[in-house]
GUNU-114712 format. One record per residue (C-alpha): y, x, z; residue in one letter. Coordinates in steps of 0.001 Angstrom, whole numbers. Each point is the difference from the previous one (the first is absolute). Example, Ala and Ser with C-alpha at 12.3 -4.5 7.8 and 13.67 -1.06 7.14 Angstrom:
BEGIN
[node [-4500 12300 7800] a]
[node [3440 1370 -660] s]
//
This chain:
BEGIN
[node [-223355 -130238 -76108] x]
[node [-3027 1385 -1595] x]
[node [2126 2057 -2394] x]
[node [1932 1791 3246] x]
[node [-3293 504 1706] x]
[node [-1522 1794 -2731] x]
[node [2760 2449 -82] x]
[node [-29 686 3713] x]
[node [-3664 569 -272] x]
[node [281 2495 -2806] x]
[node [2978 2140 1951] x]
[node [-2247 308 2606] x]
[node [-3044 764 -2057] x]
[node [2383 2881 -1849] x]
[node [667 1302 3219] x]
[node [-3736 267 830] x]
[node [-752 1814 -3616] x]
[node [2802 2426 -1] x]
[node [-878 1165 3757] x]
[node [-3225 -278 1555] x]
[node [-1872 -755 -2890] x]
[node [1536 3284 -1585] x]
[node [-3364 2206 -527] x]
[node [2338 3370 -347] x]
[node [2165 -1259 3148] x]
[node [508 3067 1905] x]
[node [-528 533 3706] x]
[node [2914 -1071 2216] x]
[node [794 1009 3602] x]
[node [1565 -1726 2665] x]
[node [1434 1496 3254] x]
[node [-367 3416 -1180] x]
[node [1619 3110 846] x]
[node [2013 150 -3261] x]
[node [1095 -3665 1045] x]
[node [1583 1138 3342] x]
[node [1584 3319 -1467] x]
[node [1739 -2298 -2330] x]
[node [882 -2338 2846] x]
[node [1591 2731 1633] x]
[node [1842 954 -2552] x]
[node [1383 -3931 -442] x]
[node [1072 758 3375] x]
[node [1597 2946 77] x]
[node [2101 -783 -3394] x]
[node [979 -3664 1759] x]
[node [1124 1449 3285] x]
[node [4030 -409 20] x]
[node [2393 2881 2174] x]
[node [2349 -2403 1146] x]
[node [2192 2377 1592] x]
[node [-616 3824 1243] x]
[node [3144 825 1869] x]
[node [511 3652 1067] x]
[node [-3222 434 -2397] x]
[node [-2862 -515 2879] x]
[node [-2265 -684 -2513] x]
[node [-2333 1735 -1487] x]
[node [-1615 863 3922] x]
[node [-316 3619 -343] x]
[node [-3241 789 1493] x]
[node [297 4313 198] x]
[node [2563 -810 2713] x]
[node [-1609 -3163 2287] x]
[node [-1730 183 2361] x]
[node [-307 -3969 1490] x]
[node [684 -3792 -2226] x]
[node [215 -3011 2158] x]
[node [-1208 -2871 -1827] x]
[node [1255 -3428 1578] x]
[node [-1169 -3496 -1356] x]
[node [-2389 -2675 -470] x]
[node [-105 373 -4066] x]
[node [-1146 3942 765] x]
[node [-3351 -1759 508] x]
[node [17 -3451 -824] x]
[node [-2198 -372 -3227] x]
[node [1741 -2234 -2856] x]
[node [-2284 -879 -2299] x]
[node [-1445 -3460 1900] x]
[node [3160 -2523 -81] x]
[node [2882 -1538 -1555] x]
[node [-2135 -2316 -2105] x]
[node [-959 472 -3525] x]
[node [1251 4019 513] x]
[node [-2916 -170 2465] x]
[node [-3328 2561 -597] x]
[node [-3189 1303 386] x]
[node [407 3724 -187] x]
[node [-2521 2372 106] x]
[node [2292 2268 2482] x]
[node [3732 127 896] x]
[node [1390 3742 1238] x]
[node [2214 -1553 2636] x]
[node [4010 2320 287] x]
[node [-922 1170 2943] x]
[node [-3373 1874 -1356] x]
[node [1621 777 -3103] x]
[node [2779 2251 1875] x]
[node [-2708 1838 2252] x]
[node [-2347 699 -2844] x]
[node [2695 1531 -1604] x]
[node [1469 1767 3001] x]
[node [-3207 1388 902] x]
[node [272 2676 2873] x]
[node [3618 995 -1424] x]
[node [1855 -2293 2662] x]
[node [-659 -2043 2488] x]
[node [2 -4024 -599] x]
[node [262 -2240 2953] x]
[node [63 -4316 -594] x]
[node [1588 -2382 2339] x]
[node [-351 -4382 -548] x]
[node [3653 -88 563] x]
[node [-232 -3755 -1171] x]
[node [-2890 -2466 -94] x]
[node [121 -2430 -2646] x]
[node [-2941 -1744 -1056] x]
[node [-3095 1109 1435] x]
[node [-2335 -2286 -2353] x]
[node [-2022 1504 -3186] x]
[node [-1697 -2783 -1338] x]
[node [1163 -2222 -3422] x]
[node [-2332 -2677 -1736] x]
[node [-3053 1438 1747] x]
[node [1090 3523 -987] x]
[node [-98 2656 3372] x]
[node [1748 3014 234] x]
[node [-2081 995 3153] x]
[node [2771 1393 1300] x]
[node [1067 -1239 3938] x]
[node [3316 538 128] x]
[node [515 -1658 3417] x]
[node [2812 1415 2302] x]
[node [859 -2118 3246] x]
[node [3168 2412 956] x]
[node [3418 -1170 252] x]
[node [2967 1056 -2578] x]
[node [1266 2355 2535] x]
[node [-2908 1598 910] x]
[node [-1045 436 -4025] x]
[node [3667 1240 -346] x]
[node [114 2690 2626] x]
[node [-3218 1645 -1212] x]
[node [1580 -243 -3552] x]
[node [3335 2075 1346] x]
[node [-2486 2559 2279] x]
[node [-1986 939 -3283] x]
[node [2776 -346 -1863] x]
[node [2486 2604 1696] x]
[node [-1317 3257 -182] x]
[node [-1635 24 -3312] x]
[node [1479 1703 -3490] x]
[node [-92 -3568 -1622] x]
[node [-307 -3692 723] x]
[node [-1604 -2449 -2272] x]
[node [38 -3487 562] x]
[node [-1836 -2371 -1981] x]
[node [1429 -3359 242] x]
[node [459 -2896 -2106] x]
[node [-1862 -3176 -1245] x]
[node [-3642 -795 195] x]
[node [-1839 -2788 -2026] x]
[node [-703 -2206 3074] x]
[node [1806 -3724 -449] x]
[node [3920 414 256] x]
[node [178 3568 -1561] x]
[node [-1616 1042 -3252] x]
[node [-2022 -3406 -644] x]
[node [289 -2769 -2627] x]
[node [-341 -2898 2248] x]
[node [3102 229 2241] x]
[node [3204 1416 -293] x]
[node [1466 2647 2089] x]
[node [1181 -614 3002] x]
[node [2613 2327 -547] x]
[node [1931 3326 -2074] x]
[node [-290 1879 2999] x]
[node [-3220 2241 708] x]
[node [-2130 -2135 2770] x]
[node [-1571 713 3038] x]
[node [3188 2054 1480] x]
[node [-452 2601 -2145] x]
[node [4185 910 -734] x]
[node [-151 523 4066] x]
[node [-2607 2720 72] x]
[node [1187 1381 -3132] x]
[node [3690 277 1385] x]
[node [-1248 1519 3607] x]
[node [-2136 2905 -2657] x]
[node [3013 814 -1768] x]
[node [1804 1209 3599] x]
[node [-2805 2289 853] x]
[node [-1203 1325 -3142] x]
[node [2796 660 -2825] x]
[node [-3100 760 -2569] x]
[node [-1001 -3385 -287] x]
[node [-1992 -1485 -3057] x]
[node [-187 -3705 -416] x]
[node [-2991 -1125 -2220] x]
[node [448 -3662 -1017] x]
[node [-2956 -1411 -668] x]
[node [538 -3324 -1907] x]
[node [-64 -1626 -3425] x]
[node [3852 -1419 771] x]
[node [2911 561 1432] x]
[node [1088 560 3617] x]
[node [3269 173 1629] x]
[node [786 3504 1092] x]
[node [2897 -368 3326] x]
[node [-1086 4070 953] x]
[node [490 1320 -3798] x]
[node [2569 2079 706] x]
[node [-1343 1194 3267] x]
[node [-3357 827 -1872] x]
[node [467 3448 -2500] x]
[node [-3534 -890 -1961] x]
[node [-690 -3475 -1122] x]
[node [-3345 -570 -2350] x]
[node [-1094 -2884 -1503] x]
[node [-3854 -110 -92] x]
[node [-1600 -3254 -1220] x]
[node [-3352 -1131 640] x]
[node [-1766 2904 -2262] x]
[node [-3674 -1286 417] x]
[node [-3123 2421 586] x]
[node [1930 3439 -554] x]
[node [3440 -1016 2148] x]
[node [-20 2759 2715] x]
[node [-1144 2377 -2285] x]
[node [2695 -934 -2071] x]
[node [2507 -301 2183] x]
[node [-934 3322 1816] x]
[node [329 1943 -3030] x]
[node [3761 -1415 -788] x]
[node [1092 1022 3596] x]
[node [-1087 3366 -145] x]
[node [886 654 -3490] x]
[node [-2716 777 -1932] x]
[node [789 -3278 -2079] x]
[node [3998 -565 -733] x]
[node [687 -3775 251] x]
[node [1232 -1388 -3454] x]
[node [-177 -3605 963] x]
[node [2810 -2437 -726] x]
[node [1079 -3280 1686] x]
[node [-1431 -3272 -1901] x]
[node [2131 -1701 1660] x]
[node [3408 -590 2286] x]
[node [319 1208 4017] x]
[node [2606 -2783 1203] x]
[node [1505 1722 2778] x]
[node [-29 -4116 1917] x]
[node [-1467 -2805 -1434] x]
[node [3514 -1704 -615] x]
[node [236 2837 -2234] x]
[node [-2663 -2016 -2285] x]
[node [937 -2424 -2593] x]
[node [-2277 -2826 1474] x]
[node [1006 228 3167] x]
[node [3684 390 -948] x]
[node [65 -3251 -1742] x]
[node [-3319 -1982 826] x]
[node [-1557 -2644 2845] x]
[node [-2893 2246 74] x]
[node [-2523 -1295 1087] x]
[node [1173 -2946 -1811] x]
[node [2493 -2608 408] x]
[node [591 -469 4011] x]
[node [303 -3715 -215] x]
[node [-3123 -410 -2327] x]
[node [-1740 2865 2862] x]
[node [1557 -2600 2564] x]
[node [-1707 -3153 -1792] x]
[node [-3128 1434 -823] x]
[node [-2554 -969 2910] x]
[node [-3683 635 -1212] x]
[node [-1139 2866 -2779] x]
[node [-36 -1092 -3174] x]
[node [3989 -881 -774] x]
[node [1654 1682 -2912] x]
[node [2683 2610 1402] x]
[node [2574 634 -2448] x]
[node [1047 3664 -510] x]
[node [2880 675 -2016] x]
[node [521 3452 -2046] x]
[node [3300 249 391] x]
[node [153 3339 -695] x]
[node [-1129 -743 -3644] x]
[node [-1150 3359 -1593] x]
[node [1908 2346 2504] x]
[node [-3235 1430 1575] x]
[node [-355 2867 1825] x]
[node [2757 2719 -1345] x]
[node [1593 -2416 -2434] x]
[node [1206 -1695 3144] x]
[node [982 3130 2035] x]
[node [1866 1457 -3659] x]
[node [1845 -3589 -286] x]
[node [1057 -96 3667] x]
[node [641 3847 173] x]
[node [-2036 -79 3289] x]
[node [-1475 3304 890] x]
[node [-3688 241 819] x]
[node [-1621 1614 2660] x]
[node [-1988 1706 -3021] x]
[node [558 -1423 -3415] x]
[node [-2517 -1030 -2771] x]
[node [-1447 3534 -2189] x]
[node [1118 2297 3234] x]
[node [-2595 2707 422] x]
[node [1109 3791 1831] x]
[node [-1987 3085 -1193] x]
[node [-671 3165 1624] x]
[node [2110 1833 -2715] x]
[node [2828 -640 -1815] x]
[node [956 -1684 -3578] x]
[node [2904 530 -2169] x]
[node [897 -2323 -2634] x]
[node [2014 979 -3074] x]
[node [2113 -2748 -2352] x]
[node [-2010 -2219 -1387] x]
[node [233 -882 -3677] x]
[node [-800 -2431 -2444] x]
[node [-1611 178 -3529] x]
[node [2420 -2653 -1643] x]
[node [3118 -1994 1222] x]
[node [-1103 -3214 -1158] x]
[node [-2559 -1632 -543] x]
[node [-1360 -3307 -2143] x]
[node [-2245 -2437 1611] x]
[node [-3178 1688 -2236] x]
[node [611 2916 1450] x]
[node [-885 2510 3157] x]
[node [2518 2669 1748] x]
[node [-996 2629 1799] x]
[node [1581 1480 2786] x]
[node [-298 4137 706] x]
[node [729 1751 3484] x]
[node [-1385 3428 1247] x]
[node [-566 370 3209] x]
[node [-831 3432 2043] x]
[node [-2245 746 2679] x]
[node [3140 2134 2098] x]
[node [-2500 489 3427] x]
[node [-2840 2865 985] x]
[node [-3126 -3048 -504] x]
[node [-1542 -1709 -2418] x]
[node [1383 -3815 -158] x]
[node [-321 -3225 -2166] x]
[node [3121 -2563 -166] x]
[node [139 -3167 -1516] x]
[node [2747 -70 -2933] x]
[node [887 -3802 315] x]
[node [1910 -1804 -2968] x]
[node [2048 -3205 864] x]
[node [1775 -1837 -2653] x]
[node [3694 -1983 699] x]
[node [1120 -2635 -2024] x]
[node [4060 391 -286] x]
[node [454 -3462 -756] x]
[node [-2184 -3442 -607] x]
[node [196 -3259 150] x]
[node [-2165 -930 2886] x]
[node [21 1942 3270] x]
[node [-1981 3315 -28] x]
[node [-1084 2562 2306] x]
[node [2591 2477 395] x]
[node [-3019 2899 -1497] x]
[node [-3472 -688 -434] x]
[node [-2757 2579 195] x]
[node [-1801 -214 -3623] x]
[node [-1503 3966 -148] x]
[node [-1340 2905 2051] x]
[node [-1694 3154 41] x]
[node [-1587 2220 1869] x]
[node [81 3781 -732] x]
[node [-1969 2643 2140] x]
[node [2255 3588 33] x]
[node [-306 3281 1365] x]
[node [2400 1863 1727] x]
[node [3222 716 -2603] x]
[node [-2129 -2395 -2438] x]
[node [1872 -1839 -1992] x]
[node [-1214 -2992 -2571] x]
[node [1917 -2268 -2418] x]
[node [-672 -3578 1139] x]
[node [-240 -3019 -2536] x]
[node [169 -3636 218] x]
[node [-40 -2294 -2424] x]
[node [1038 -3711 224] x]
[node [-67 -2817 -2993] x]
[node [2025 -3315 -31] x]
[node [-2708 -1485 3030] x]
[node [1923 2565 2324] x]
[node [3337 -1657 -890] x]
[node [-1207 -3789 258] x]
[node [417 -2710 2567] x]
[node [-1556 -3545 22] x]
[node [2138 -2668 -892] x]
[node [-1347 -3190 1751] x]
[node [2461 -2440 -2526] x]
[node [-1302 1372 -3081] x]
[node [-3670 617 1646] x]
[node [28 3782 -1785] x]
[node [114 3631 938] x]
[node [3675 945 -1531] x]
[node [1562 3619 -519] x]
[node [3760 -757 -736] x]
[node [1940 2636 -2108] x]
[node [2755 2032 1917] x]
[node [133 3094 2264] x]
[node [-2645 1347 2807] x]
[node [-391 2684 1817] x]
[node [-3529 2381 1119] x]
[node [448 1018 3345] x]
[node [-2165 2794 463] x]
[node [-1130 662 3822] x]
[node [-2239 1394 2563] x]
[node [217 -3475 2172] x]
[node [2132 -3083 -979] x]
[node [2752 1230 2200] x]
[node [-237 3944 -1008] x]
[node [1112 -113 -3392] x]
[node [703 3075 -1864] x]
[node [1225 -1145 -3131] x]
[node [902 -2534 -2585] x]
[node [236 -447 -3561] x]
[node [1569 -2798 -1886] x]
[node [-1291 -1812 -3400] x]
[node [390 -3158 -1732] x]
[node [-2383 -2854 -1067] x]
[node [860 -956 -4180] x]
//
């Protein structure tokens, strides 16, 4: 016992030395301006286009003169919530201020509730100070939505999630895919008045989408801390070009999800129908084994709403054959895998080169490609670079759970090189010795 003890004691006592005893440490800062100019940038890189039909986006400001904003999450702070994602920031610029800082006196920005959702700003004795009480009913919300909504240039709604219990919060699930608080209703009734309509999504998941093809410009904001509607403001007027990618899968329904597909979720209904009190073991089964996320949606050749690495850009990227530097390879050894892409638009733009490797053949089941690289190269426009990834045996490993070992088995693969895991743009073929 003693033995452990003394160990912990000296880990902690290293600590201590190597920082605050340090007579040369240098002076720190916390909450400064540097710190939010770097969370905006966070931001602005992580912001996803979704989809940008008829190219609505970037809002070109030289020729509007009025933005409707609609939506609780153009004010609703998002910092205090969701559990341990909940904190104490020194300020949050909420979308709403973020747009009409920007804006300034070139247009006009009007806001309308169109949905109330949760009111409350408090988490583990944390306040937002905001009172976000609103006693109106969904039609009266909704028809001051569609009156500011009508006559302006553009319409952007700010929807989604929030980290109050049943949305973006660790200790209860979702009570559904679908956006709450009749949110798909008011976004459906925009979409007939107003054909330049934006829809922000503010959420750290996904969300079922019934208007996406009614909607021209879908974005996919996150919860992007002290600098969001900064952030956010400068994506939707173009002075940043978004460059983020999807971490993960859009289902287009939740029966398009592995665990739904083939579970009991939320366990086993009899066991559900047996157990009385709190406190009984539920049994979950992973049926879908290790077809997560696009694995499943590859296997099943379901189409997502949006798939896993998707990501739009203001300009355009053209991808020439990719190569490699050797057809095969030994088990000792690396491969690298060479594309050029080109920067065809009139803007500067960063994409994401993404890398998946597919295993022709093995003897237990495999995903049918699994992302293992990716890059991400800023160009000019006309640029073009020569991207490079390099992958070693790891890449081409799986997990055998009989011999309890990572294996790479000798045979043919394939690098699918692509700008999303469904917009591939080319492949090249090489063999494990």
């Amino acid at each position: 016992g003693t033995k452990e003890l003394d160990e912990k004691v000296s880990n902690v006592l290293r600590l201590i030395f190597r920082t605050s005893m340090d007579p040369h440490k240098p002076f720190g800062s916390l909450g400064s301006p540097e710190h939010g100019q770097a969370g905006r940038q966070i931001g602005e890189e992580g912001i996803v286009l979704l989809q940008n039909n008829g190219n609505v986006l970037p809002i070109d400001l030289n020729k509007t003169k009025k933005i409707a904003v609609i939506g609780e999450n153009a004010i609703k702070m998002m910092t205090v919530g969701g559990g341990s994602s909940s904190l104490k920031v020194k300020y949050e610029i909420s979308p709403l201020d973020g747009l009409k800082s920007r804006v300034g006196s070139k247009a006009e920005v009007v806001y309308a509730r169109g949905y109330v959702g949760d009111p409350t700003g408090e988490y583990n004795g944390v306040k937002t100070g905001q009172d976000l009480k609103d006693n109106r009913s969904e039609d009266e919300l909704l028809a001051e939505a569609l009156q500011a909504a009508k006559d302006a240039d553009y319409v952007i709604f700010f929807g989604g999630l929030n980290k109050s219990n049943h949305q973006d919060c660790e200790d209860s699930d979702r009570a559904s895919l679908g956006l709450p608080y009749a949110q798909d209703r008011v976004i459906s009734e925009l979409a007939k008045v107003n054909k330049n309509l934006i829809v922000v999504n503010i959420s750290g998941n996904a969300v079922a989408m019934p208007w996406v093809n009614e909607v021209p410009a879908i974005v996919q904001g996150w919860f992007l801390g002290s600098e969001a509607g900064t952030a956010l403001a400068s994506v939707l007027v173009g002075d940043a070009n978004p460059s983020g990618k999807l971490p993960f899968t859009f289902p287009a329904k939740l029966e398009d999800v592995g665990a739904h597909k083939l579970g009991e979720y939320p366990g086993n209904k009899e066991e559900l129908a047996q157990s009385k009190h709190r406190g009984d073991t539920i049994n979950e089964i992973y049926r879908e084994d290790i077809f997560v996320g696009y694995r499943w949606a590859d296997k099943e050749k379901i189409k997502p709403l949006f798939p896993f690495g998707h990501g739009l850009s203001y300009t355009t990227f053209v991808y020439g054959k990719p190569s490699a530097d050797k057809k095969t390879m030994t088990a000792d050894d690396t491969i690298s895998f060479t594309v050029n892409v080109k920067n065809t638009g009139t803007r500067e733009g960063q994409e994401v080169v993404q890398l998946y490797i597919s295993d022709k053949k093995s003897s237990l089941p495999r995903p049918v490609k699994e992302l293992k690289a990716f890059q991400k190269v800023r160009l000019a426009p006309g640029e073009e670079k020569e991207v490079t990834l390099t992958v070693d045996k790891k890449a081409l490993s799986f997990f055998d759970d009989g011999k309890h070992e990572w294996v790479a088995e000798p045979g043919k693969f394939e690098a699918v090189i692509g700008s999303s895991s469904r917009d591939i743009r080319g492949i090249v073929s090489f063999e494990l010795k």
